[in-house]
N, C-alpha and C positions, 0 to 999 in steps of 0.2 A: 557716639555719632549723633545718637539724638538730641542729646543734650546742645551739641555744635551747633546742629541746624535749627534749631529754637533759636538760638543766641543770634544765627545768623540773620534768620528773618526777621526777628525784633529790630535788630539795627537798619534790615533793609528799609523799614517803613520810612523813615524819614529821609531816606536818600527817594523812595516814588513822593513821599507826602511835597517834598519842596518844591515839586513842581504840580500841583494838581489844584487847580482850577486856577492856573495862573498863566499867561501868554506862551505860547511853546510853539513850535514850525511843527508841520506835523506833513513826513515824506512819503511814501509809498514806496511797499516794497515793489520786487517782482511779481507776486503774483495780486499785487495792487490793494493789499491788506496795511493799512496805517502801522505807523512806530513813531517812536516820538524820543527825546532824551532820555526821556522818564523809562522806557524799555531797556534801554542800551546801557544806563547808568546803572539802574537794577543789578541787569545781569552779569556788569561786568565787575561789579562787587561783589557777587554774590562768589564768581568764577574766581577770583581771586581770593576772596577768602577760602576756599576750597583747596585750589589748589596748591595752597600754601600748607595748609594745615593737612592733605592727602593727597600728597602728589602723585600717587602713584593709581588713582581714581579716575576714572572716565568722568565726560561731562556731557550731557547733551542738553542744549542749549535751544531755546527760539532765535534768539540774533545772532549769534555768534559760532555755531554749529556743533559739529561733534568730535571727542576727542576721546581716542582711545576706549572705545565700547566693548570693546573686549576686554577687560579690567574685571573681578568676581565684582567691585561695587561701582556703579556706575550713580551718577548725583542727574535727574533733570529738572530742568528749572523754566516755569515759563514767567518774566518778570512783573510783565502785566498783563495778568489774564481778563481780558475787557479793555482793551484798546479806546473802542469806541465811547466805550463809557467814560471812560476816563479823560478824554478828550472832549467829551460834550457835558462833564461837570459830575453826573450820576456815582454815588457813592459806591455801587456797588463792582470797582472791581478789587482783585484781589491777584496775589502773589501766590505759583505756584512752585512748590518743591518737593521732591519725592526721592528716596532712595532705593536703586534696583539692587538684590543680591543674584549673581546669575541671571540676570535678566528678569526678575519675580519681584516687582514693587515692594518691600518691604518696610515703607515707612513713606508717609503724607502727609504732607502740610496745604493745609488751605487759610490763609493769612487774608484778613480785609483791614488792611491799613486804616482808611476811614474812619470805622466806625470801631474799631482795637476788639474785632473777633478773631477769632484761630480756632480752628478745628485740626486735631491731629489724630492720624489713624498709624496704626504701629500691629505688625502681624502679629496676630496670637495675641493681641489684647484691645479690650474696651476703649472704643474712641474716645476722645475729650471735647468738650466744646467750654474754650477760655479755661480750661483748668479740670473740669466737671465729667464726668461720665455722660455720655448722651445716646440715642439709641432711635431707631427708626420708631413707625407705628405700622399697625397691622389693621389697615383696610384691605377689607377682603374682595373686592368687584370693582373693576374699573370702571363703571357705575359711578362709584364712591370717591374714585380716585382723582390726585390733582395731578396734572403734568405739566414741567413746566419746558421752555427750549429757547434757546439764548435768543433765535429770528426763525421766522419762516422764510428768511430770504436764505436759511443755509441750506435748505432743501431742495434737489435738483432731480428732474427727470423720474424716475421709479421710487427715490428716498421719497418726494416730495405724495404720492398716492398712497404710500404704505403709512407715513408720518399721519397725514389728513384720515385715512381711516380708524388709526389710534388716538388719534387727536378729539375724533366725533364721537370717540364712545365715551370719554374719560366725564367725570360731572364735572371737572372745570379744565381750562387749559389758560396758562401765562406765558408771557415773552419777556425774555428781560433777563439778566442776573449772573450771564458767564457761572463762573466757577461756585459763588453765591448758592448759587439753586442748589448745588449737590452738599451745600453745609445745610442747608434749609431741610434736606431729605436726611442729612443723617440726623438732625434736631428733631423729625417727626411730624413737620408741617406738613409735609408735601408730601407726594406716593411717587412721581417718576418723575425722572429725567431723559427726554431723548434730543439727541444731537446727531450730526453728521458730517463728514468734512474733517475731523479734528487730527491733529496731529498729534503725537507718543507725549510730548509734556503738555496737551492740554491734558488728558487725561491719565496721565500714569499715577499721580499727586493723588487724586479722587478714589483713587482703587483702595488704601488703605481705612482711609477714611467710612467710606461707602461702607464696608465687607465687617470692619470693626464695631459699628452702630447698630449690623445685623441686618445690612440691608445686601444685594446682588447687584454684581455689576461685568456689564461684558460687551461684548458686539451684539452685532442684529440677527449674531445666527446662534450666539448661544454661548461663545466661547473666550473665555477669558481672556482680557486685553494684557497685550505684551506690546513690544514696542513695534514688532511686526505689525501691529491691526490696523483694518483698513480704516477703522476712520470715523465708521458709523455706532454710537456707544449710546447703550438704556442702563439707565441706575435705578433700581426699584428700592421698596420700603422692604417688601419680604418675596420670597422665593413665589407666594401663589401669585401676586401684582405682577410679575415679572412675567412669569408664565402666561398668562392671560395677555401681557403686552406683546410679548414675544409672538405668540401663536397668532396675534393681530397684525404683526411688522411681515410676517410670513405667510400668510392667508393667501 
C-alpha cells in the first residue's frame, strides 16, 4: 500500500502541475474557501486510482466527500493543500495523503510538486525526506524556537489571544507555507507549527510524518489528532517545545 501511494502521488503531480501558474476560474466553495480544477482533478484521480486498486477502502476526500469510513483502512486526500498559494503563483503548496488503519493515521505523505520534495512518515519508522532519513532538532526554550502558521487570519476569537501569546514568546514567528511548514519541522528548520480551523485531511497526512522525525503532534489540549479533532493542531520538534507551547495555548 505504500509502495501504491508513492506511485500514485508521483503521477498526481503533473495532473496539479498542468495547471499551476496558468489561467484557471477559480469558485468558491460554501463556506467561501477557493477550488480551482487543479483540486478537483487531483482528487479525483487520486479516488479513482484507489478505488480501483482497493475497493473495498473508505475515502475521505476535500472535494468530493466521504466514502465508506467505516472500512479498517480508510485513504485521505487533500489535493491541494494551499489553495491560495497555488492560485497566487507561490510554490509552496503541496498534495496531501495519509492512510488510516482503524482510524490511527498510519502512513503520510507530504508531496510539493513544484519544487519535487516528498516527505513520507510510516508508523514505526524513520521519516524520509525525497528518499533520505530526516529528523526534527532539539531546541530547548521557546525563546529559541521558530513557529511558523499558514495566516493570522485563520485565528478567531480565543484561538486568536492564545495563538498571539505563543506567538510573542517564540524568537521568531512566519506566515506562509500550508502543509510545507510541517515538512520544514520534520527536516529540523523550524520548532512549531500551530494552526486552527483545519479539517481531518488537512492534517491526518502530517501526523506520520511529524511523529516519525521525532517530532509531537496533537490538538491544543494535548491529545492526539484522529479524524474526530476539532481543528486546532501544534506540531513541535520535540516533546520539551511542545510542552512549553502547550502550557502557553492553555495559560
Amino acid at each position: 500500500m505504500r509502495d501504491f501511494a508513492l506511485d500514485c502521488v508521483t503521477e498526481a503531480r503533473a495532473v496539479a502541475l498542468q495547471w499551476f501558474r496558468h489561467p484557471i476560474d477559480v469558485m468558491a466553495k460554501d463556506d467561501d474557501s477557493p477550488v480551482t480544477i487543479a483540486d478537483r482533478s487531483v482528487e479525483a484521480f487520486l479516488r479513482k486510482a484507489i478505488s480501483t486498486r482497493y475497493p473495498d477502502h473508505g475515502i475521505l476526500g476535500e472535494e468530493f466527500g466521504r466514502t465508506h469510513l467505516d472500512a479498517d483502512y480508510v485513504w485521505s486526500i487533500d489535493p491541494i493543500d494551499g489553495t491560495r498559494s497555488f492560485i497566487s503563483g507561490s510554490p509552496l503548496w503541496g498534495s496531501l495523503l495519509a492512510l488510516l488503519h482503524r482510524g490511527q493515521p498510519a502512513l503520510g505523505i507530504i508531496d510539493i510538486p513544484f519544487t519535487s520534495e516528498r516527505w513520507v512518515g510510516e508508523c514505526g519508522a524513520q521519516s524520509l525526506y525525497n528518499g533520505k532519513p530526516c529528523c526534527t532538532r532539539s531546541t530547548g526554550t521557546l525563546e529559541d524556537a521558530v513557529l511558523y502558521a499558514t495566516s493570522p487570519d485563520l485565528f478567531e476569537g480565543g484561538t486568536a489571544s492564545r495563538f498571539d501569546a505563543l506567538s510573542r514568546r517564540v524568537g521568531m514567528r512566519r506566515f506562509g507555507g500550508d502543509c510545507y511548514s510541517y515538512g520544514l519541522l520534520a527536516s529540523g528548520h523550524i520548532d512549531l507549527v500551530a494552526e486552527s480551523g483545519l479539517q481531518p485531511y488537512d492534517y491526518l497526512a502530517i501526523c506520520p510524518v511529524v511523529e516519525g522525525a521525532g517530532g509531537v503532534v496533537t490538538d491544543w489540549t494535548g491529545k492526539p489528532l484522529t479524524p474526530a479533532s476539532g481543528g486546532n493542531v501544534l506540531a513541535a520538534a520535540n516533546a520539551d517545545i511542545h510542552r512549553q507551547a502547550l502550557a502557553l495555548l492553555n495559560a
